[in-house]
Structures are given as C-alpha cells and as structure tokens.
N, C-alpha and C positions, 0 to 999 in steps of 0.2 A: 504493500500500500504506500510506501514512503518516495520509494522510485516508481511509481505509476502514475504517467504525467495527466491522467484523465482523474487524479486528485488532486483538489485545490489548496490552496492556504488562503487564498481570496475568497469569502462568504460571497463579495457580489459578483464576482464573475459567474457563476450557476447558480445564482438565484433569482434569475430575473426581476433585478433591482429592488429585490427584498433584502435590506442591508444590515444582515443578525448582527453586525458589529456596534449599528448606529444603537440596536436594544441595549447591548452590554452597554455602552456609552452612558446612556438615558439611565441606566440602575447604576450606575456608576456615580452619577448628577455630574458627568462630562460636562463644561459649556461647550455651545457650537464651534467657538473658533479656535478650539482646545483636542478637538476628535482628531484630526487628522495624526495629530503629534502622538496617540496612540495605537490608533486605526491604520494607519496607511505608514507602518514602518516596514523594516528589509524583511520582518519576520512571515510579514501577511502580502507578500509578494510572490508569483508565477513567472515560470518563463523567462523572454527575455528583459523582462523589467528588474527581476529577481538577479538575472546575471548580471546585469548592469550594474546594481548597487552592491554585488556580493564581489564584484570586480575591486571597486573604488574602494571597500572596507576594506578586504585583505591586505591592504599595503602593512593595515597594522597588525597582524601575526604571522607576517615572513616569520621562517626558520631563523633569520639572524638575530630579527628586533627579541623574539621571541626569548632565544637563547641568550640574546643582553640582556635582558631581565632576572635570569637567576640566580645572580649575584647581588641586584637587588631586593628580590625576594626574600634573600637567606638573610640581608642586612637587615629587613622590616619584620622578617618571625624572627630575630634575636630580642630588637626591641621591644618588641610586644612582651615578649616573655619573660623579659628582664621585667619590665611592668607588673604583669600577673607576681613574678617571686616578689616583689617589693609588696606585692595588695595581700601578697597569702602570705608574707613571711611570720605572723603568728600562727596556721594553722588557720586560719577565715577562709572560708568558702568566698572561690571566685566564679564567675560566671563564663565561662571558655567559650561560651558564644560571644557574649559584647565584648570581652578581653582579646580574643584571638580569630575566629571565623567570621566575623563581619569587619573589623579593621585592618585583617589583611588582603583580602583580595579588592574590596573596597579603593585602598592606596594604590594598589599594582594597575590597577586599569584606570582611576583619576592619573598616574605618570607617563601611560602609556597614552591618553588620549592627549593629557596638556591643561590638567584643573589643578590650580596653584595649592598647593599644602593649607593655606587659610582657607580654604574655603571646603574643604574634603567633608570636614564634622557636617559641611549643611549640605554635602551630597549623600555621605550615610544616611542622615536623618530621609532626606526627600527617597529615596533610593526605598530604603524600608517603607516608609509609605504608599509609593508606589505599586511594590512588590505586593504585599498585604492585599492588595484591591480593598481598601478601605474606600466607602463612600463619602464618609464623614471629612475624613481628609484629605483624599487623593484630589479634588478640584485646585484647590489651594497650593499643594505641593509639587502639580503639574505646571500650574502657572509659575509659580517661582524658576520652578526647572527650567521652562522655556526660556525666560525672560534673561536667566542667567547666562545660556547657553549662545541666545544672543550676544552679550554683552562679550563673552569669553571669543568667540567669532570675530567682533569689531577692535577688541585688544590684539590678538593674533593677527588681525588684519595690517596695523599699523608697528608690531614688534614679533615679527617671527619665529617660530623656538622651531626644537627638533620633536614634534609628537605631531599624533593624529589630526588637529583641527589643523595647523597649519599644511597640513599634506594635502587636508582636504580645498582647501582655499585655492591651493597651488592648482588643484585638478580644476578647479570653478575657471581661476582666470584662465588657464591654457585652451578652454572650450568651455564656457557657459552654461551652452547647450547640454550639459553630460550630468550638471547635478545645480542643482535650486538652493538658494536658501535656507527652504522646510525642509529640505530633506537630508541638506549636510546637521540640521538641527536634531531631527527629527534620529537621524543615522548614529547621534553622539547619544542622546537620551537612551534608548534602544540599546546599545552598548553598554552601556552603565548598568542600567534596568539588570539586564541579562547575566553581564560580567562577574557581578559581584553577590546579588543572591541567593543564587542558585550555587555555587560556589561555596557561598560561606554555610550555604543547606546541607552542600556533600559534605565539610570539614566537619560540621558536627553529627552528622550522623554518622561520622566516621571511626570519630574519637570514640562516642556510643559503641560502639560495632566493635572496637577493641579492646576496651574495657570489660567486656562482657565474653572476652577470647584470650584471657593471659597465657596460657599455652602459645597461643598463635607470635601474640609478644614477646616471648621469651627467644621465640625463633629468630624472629625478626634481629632483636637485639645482638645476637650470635652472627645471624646471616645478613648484615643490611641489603646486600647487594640483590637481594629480593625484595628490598622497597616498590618499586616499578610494577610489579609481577602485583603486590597489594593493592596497588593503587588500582590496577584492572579491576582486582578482585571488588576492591569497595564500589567503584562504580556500577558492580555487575549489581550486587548484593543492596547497595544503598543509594543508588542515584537518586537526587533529588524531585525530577521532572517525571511524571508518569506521561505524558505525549501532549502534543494538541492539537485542536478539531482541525478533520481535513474536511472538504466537501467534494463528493461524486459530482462531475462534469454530463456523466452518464449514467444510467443507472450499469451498476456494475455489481456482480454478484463474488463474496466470498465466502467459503466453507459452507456451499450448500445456501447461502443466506444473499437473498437479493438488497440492495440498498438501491432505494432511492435518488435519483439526484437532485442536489442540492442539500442532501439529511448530511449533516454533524454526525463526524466519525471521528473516534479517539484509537488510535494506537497504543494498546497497551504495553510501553515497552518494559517496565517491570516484569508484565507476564512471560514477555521473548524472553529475557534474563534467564529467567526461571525455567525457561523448555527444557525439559527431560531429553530429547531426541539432540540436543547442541551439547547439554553439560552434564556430566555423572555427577551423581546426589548435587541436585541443583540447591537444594535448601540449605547446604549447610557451605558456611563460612570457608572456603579452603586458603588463604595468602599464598598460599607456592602452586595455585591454580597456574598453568601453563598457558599464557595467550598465544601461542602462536605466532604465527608472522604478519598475520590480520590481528584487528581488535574485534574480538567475538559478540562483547555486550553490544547492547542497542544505547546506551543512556544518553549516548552522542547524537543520537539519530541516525539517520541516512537517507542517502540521495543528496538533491540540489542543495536541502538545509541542513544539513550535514554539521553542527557548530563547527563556527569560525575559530573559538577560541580553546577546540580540545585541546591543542598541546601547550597550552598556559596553563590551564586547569590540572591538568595534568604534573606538571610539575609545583607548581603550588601546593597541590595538597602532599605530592611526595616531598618535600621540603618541608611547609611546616609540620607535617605527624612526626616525619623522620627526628626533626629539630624537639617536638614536643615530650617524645617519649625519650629521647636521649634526656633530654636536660631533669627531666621528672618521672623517671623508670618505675615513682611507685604512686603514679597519680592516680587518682580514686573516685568515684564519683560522692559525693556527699547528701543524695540521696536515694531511696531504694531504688526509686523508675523516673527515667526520664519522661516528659507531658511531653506529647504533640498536638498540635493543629490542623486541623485537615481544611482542605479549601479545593475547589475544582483543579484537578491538573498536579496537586503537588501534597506535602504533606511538611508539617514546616516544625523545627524545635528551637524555641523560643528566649527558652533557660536551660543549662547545665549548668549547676552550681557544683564544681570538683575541690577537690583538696589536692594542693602539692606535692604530698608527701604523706603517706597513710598513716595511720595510728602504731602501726607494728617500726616504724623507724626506729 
C-alpha cells in the first residue's frame, strides 16, 4: 500500500473536492489563513509535486551534513546529562523525557535548519503543542510558529549562515518558480513538527524498553559494537508512529477486502513489525536481532515518503542510549509503570520520572 501510486496522501485529490483535511482543521479551530501551513505540507503531497519538495528538502540530510552532526550530537547528550546528574545528584527523580528526549533532538534539527539557541525553548514549547493536536492551543502556537519563521526567512535573507533556510532562499533566488514563500515556511515548520517529536517519542520509549530488558543491557555494555543492531531493534519493537491515512484513487481491493475510493486507510506499521512470516518470535525484544543488509522494520515507512531524516534519527538515538546507559549503568525507573497517551496515529509518554543511580549503589 505504501509504494502503490493509486494511494494518496492528498485527501483532495480522490475526493472530489471533499476536503477531510479542511474537517480536521475546523476541530482543530485552525483559522482560514492558518490551514494551509498545516494542510498542504511535503507530508500531504503526491507525485511530482511531492518530488519537487522532497528534492529541495534533502539538501538537508546529505550523508555529509548528516555525519557533521554526530559530533554535535555527542557534545549536546553530554550536556544534557551533565544537567540530569546535577538535578539527581541527591537521589530526586528526574524526568528523562523533559531532561533528555525532547531537548535533544529538538537542538539537533533547530542547528541543522538555522533557529538561533535563544529562541529553541519557544520552538520546544510550540513544537509540543503542535505535536499534541491540542485545540485549545495549537491556533495560537501555529500562528507564532508562522510568524517566526517568517521573520527567521527575512534575517537569513539579509545575513547568510550555513543551514537549511539559507539553502532554501539560495534555491528561491536561483529560480522563483521552484518554491514560494508558504512553502519554504510551510517546509521549515513540517520539519521541526516531524524532527523532533517523534524522535524524542522513540528515545523514550526506548529507555522504557530497556529498563524492562537488563539482560539485554548487560550485553550491550560488554558488546557496544551492537548498539546499531539495537537501535533497529527498538524501532522494530517501539516506533513511535503507527502510519497515516492514505486515500484509494480507485477502488482497490486488499486481502480479500475491497476499499472504496476516496475511504481513509491506515497502514499498520507496528503490525508489519510484528509479522511472524518476516521475524522469528516477533514479540519478544531481541538487540542482536540481525538486520541484514536492508532495514526490515517499517517504522520508516516506504516508498516516495520514505522519512527524510532516518539516518539522523538513527544515530541520535544510538548516541544518546549508548551515552545514557554508559554514564548511569544503574539507572532505574522511579516508578512501577510508565503512563501513556494515546491519540490517532501515535501513542505518546509524557513523564518518566528515573533515578540515577539505584538504591542497591
């Protein structure tokens, strides 16, 4: 269904100008001249329109910029984690989600796009909000975004650096025609959105996933050089994203079961994870799971949307766990069960309150 070009990610391309995005909008309490900046980003694009802005993005996750980064990476999970031993250094519960899984991957894509260090705290905040689809706040928090992003546009405009918005500007003047205003805005927010939530989703449900596997840890610690091999593994087991809606162009039938065109279809890629016929004892945690010379999970997706930014995410998270469990081999969670949230599409953990350093020290 992913690579089946008679699937949309455009609701109104087959739906004869019934536009399911403008509802989600409306329960959202979108204003009018606010939708587009959510509605008509690179994610809800077909085709060659989709190629066109999947083109202009990727400047920013070349192999190179990519691999400049995780030297940065390692410098921002040091600090962070220097942070946490200073907040737990009596033994207090710290919260490894605000502490560690949302300020870092948050920073690494604010340096890679070009959002100045002052101003990051109020793209976390916006960012979270966003993410959440809160109604109450997301009007409020969109418009700031936009307005920023502007501003961040017309600064780069007249003082050049080396990241994404300037890359993108450069593409504007050299041919116009090739990307809009709204949409190099539209293409930063989108980024951000994407970058850093879902990301800081996989970190902790990571941390979760290992704690709950000290065996598996023990290995790791022994064998690092199977970090990489885990990091598959958590994506297979713990990805954050369970799919989102495609729409049939035609009606097209699968497993026996006809669809509609135009009907809202979700891709279970947890469930693909999970297939029996891809993975032996698919339920259970393996880290020295073997990926092959392909990446087996789905958590990435596939086909044309395929994320941009797997192999950032990908070392991100093997860099901070790897840096986590080194620095605090006997970190512990400081409650029985971790709480999640559930919401269409995803499954979210909000608090992890852990301890440093276990009672048995």
């Amino acid at each position: 269904m992913l690579t089946d070009t008679r699937f949309r990610n455009n609701a109104t391309s087959v739906n004869e100008g019934q536009d399911v995005r403008s509802v989600i909008m409306n329960t959202l309490n979108v204003p009018a001249d606010l939708v587009d900046y959510l509605a008509q980003n690179i994610l809800n694009t077909d085709g060659d329109e989709h190629a066109r802005l999947r083109k202009l993005i990727s400047r920013a996750f070349t192999p190179r910029r990519v691999g400049d980064m995780r030297l940065r990476m390692e410098e921002i999970t040091a600090q962070l984690l220097d942070q946490l031993a200073e907040a737990g250094a009596d033994g207090t519960p710290v919260n490894i989600v605000e502490g560690l899984c949302y300020p870092l991957p948050i920073t690494v894509i604010c340096e890679m796009i070009g959002i100045p260090v002052e101003d990051r705290p109020r793209w976390q905040a916006w960012g979270r909000t966003l993410s959440s689809m809160d109604a109450q706040g997301l009007p409020m928090a969109l418009r700031e975004t936009v307005e920023h992003v502007y501003e961040l546009v017309g600064r780069r405009r007249a003082e050049p650096a080396d990241d994404l918005i300037t890359g993108l500007i450069q593409v504007q003047e050299d041919d116009g025609d090739r990307l809009s205003d709204r949409e190099m805005v539209t293409m930063i927010i989108a980024l951000v959105i994407a970058g850093h939530d879902t990301t800081a989703q996989l970190l902790a449900s990571s941390v979760e996933a290992l704690l709950a596997h000290p065996d598996q840890l023990d290995r790791l610690a022994a064998e690092p050089a199977f970090w990489p091999h885990a990091v598959h593994e958590l994506m297979r087991m713990r990805g954050p994203v369970f799919g989102q809606p495609r729409y049939p162009s035609v009606d097209v039938e699968i497993g026996g079961t006809t669809i509609k065109a135009g009907t809202p279809v979700l891709a279970a890629l947890l469930a693909a994870n999970t297939d029996p016929r891809e993975f032996d004892n698919p339920d259970e945690l393996n880290l020295r799971r073997e990926p092959g010379r392909r990446e087996r999970h789905m958590s990435f997706g596939q086909g044309a949307h395929y994320c941009l930014g797997a192999a950032l995410v990908r070392d991100e998270v093997e860099i901070a766990l790897r840096a986590l469990f080194t620095r605090f081999p006997r970190l512990a969670l400081a409650v029985p069960k971790v709480e999640r949230t559930m919401r269409p599409g995803s499954s979210r953990i909000l608090d992890m309150p852990v301890l440093l350093n276990d009672a048995a020290q």
